[in-house]
C-alpha positions as CSV (number, residue, x, y, z in Angstrom):
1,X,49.4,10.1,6.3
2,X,47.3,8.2,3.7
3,X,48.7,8.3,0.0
4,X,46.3,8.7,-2.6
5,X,45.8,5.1,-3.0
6,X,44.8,4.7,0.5
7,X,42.4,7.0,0.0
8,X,40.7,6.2,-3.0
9,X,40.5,2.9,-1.7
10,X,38.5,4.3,1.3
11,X,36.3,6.2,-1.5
12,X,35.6,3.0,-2.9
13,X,34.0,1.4,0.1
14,X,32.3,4.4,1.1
15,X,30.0,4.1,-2.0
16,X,29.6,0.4,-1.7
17,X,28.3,1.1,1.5
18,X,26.0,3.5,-0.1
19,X,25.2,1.5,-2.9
20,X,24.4,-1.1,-0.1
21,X,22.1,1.3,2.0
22,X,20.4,2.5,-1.1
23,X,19.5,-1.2,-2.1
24,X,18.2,-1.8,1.2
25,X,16.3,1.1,1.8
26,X,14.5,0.7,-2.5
27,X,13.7,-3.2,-1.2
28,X,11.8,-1.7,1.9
29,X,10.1,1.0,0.3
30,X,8.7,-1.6,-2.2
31,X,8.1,-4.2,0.4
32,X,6.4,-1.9,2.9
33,X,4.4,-0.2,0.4
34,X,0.6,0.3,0.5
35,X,-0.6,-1.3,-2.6
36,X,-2.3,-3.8,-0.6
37,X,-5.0,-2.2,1.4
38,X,-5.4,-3.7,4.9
39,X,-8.7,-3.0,5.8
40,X,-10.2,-3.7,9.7
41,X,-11.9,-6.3,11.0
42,X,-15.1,-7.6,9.4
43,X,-18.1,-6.9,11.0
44,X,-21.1,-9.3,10.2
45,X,-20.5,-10.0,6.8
46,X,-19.1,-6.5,6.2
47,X,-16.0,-5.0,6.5
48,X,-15.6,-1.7,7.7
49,X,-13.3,0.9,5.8
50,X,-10.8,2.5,8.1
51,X,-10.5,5.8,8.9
52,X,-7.3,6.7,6.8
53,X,-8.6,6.2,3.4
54,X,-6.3,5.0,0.5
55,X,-5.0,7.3,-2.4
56,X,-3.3,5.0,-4.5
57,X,-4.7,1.5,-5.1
58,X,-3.7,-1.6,-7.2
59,X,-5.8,-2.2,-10.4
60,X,-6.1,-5.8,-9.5
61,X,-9.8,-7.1,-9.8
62,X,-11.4,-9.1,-7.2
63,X,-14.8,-7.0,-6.8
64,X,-16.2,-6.0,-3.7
65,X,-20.0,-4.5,-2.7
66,X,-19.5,-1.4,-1.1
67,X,-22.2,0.0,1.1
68,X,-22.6,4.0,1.0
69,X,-23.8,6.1,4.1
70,X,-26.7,6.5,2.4
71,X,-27.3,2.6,2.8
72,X,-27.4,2.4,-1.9
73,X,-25.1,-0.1,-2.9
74,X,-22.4,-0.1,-5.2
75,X,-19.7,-2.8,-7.0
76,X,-16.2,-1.7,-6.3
77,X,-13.2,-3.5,-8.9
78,X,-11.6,-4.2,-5.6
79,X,-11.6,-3.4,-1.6
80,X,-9.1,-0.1,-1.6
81,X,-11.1,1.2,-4.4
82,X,-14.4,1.1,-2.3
83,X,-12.5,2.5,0.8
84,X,-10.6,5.4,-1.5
85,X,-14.3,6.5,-2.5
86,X,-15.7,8.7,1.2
87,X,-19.0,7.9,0.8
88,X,-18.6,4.4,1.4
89,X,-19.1,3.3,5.0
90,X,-18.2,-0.8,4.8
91,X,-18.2,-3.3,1.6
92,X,-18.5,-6.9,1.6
93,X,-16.7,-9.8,-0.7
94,X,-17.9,-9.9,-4.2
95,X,-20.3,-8.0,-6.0
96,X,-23.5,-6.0,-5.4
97,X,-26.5,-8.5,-6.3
């Protein structure tokens, strides 16, 4: 039989090892998160969007041209925010001209 300092010690390392898993588990939500839009590979100068658009993007600025499937053109603040937007087919680096 365990006294009750046997098993408050066993209490103890059960929510380390919680705490532990918790850590672990925050640090690879952040680390696997999908601020940073991967988009496919480029085509010509292009690059296409994929067919899962984004929903959340960063608000960093590094402007893009996106291209809309009606062929108009159209500066984007950045790559995820051109793909978040459905009517744009592919963008290209920097902005429209």
């Amino acid at each position: 039989m365990l006294n009750q300092n046997g098993c408050a010690n066993r209490f103890e390392k059960i929510v380390w090892i919680l705490i532990g898993l918790f850590c672990l588990l925050a640090i690879g939500c952040v680390s696997g998160s999908n601020s940073t839009y991967r988009p496919s590979e480029p085509t010509d100068s292009f690059i296409r969007c994929e067919e899962i658009r984004p929903e959340i993007c960063t608000q960093e600025y590094v402007p893009v041209c996106g291209e809309l499937a009606d062929g108009s053109q159209k500066t984007y603040s950045n790559a995820c925010s051109a793909c978040s937007d459905m009517n744009v087919v592919k963008y290209q680096l920097d902005s429209c001209p």
